[in-house]
C-alpha positions in Angstrom: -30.8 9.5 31.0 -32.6 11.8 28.8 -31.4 13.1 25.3 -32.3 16.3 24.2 -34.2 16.5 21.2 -32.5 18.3 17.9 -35.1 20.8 16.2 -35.3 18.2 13.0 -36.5 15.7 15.8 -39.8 18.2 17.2 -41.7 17.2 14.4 -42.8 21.0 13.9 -44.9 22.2 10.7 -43.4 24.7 8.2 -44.4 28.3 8.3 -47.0 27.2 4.9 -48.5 24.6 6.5 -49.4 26.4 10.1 -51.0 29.3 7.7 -53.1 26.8 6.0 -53.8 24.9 9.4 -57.1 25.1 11.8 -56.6 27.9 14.4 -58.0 27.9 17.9 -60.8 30.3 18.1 -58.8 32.7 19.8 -57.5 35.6 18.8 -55.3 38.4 21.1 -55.5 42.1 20.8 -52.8 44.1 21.8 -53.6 47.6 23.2 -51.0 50.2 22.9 -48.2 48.0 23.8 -45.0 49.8 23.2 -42.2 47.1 23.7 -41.5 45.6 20.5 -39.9 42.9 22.3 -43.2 42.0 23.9 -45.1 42.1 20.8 -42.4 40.0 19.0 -42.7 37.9 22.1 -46.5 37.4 21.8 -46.3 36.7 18.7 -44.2 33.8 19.2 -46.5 32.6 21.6 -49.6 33.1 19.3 -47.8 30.5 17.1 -47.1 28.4 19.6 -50.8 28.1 20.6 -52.0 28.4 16.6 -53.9 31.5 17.6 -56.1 33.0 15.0 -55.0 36.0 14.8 -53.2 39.3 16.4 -54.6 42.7 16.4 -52.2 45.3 17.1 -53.4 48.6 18.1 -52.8 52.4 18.6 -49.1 52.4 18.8 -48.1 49.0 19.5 -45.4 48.3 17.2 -46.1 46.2 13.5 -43.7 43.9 11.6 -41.6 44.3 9.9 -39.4 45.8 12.7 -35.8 44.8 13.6 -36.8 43.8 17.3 -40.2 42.1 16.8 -38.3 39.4 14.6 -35.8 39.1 16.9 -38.2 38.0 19.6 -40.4 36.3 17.6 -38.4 33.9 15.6 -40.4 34.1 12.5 -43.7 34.0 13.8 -44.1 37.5 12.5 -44.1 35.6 9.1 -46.2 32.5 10.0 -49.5 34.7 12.7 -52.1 36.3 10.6 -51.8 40.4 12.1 -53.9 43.2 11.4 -53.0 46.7 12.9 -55.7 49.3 13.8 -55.8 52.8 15.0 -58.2 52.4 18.1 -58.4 49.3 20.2 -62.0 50.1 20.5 -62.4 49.5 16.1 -61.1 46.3 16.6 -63.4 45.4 19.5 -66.9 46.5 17.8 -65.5 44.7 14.8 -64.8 41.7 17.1 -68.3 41.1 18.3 -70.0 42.5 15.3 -68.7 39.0 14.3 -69.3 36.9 17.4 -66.6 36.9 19.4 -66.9 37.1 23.0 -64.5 39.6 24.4 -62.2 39.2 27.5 -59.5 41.4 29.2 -56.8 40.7 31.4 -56.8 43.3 33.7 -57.6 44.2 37.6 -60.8 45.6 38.1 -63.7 45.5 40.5 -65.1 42.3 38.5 -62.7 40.7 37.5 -62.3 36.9 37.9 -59.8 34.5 38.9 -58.0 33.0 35.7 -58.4 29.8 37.6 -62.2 30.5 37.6 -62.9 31.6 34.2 -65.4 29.7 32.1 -64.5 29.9 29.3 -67.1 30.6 26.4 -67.9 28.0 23.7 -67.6 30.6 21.0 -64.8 32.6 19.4 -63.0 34.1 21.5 -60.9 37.3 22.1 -58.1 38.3 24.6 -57.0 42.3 25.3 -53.7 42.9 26.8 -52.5 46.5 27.7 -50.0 48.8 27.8 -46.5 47.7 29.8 -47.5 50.5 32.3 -51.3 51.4 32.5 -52.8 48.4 31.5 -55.9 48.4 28.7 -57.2 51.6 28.6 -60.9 52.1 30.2 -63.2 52.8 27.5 -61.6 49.5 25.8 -62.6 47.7 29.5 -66.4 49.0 29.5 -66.9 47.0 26.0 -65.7 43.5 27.4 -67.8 40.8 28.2 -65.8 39.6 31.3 -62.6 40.4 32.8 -59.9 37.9 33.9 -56.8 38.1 36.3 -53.8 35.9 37.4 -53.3 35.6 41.1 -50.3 36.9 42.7 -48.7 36.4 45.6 -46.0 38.9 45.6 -45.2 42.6 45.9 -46.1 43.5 42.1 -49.6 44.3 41.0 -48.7 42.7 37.3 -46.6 40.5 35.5 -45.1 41.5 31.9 -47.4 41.7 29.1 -45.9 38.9 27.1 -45.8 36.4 30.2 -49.4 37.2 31.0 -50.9 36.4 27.3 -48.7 33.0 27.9 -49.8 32.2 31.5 -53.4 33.2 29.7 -53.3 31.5 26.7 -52.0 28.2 27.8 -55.2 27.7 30.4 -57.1 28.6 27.8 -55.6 26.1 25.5 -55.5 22.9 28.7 -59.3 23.7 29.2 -59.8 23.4 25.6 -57.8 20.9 24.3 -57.2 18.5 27.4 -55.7 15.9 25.5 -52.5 18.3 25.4 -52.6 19.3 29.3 -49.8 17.9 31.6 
């Protein structure tokens, strides 16, 4: 019968070490998210993954705040974050350095997460608001646009759950060794 592991048993790195660590070339950028719980979420997940980085725009909500760090678990200390005032800053600042630009969002192009090539080079992921999604003018300056297929009655899954869904196939298509 299996034994559940203790957390001394995971083997996990301490919050030094995964700052001083090689980061996927990933990072997310949150636009005008206005759930702390989601951002504290995602940034869980970005630590989970070893993400890059986190941009947090407009008025998605910045550490330190009471409920990102209780969804996040400390990985408000351990991600790299950098807040800006437009979505669209971050963007142009994004590919002025080479990153290739995604969004995950419904729109007339998008494609099938299950579909997605993903580029060789660094990459970028924009996730929108709770209720209206990432804003158009953010959209027209992506390079592709990605979606998860539902089967359902709801047009869109929670913010935090989609950048997980998202991030893990990036990760299996990147890093097979680590797939299931």
């Amino acid at each position: 019968m299996p034994r559940k592991l203790h957390i001394t048993e995971l083997g996990r790195m301490d919050q030094e070490s995964f700052r001083k660590s090689d980061k996927q070339p990933l990072v997310l950028v949150l636009d005008q998210l206005r759930s702390a719980y989601n951002t504290g979420s995602i940034f869980r997940t970005a630590d989970a993954f070893r993400l890059e980085k986190l941009f947090l725009c407009g008025f998605t909500p910045a550490p330190p705040h009471k409920e990102i760090s209780k969804t996040a678990l400390g990985a408000d200390q351990s991600v790299k974050w950098e807040h800006c005032e437009h979505t669209t800053d971050a963007i142009r600042q994004l590919k002025e350095q080479g990153y290739y630009i995604v969004a995950a969002e419904h729109t007339s192009a998008s494609i099938p997460l299950q579909s997605f090539a993903w580029p060789e080079q660094p990459t970028a992921l924009v996730v929108g608001n709770e209720v209206f999604g990432i804003q158009q003018e953010v959209i027209e300056l992506c390079d592709a646009c990605v979606e998860i297929p539902q089967f359902g009655t709801k047009h869109s899954l929670n913010v935090a759950v989609s950048a997980g869904i998202i991030l893990w196939e990036y990760t299996r298509r990147r890093l097979p060794e680590i797939a299931v």
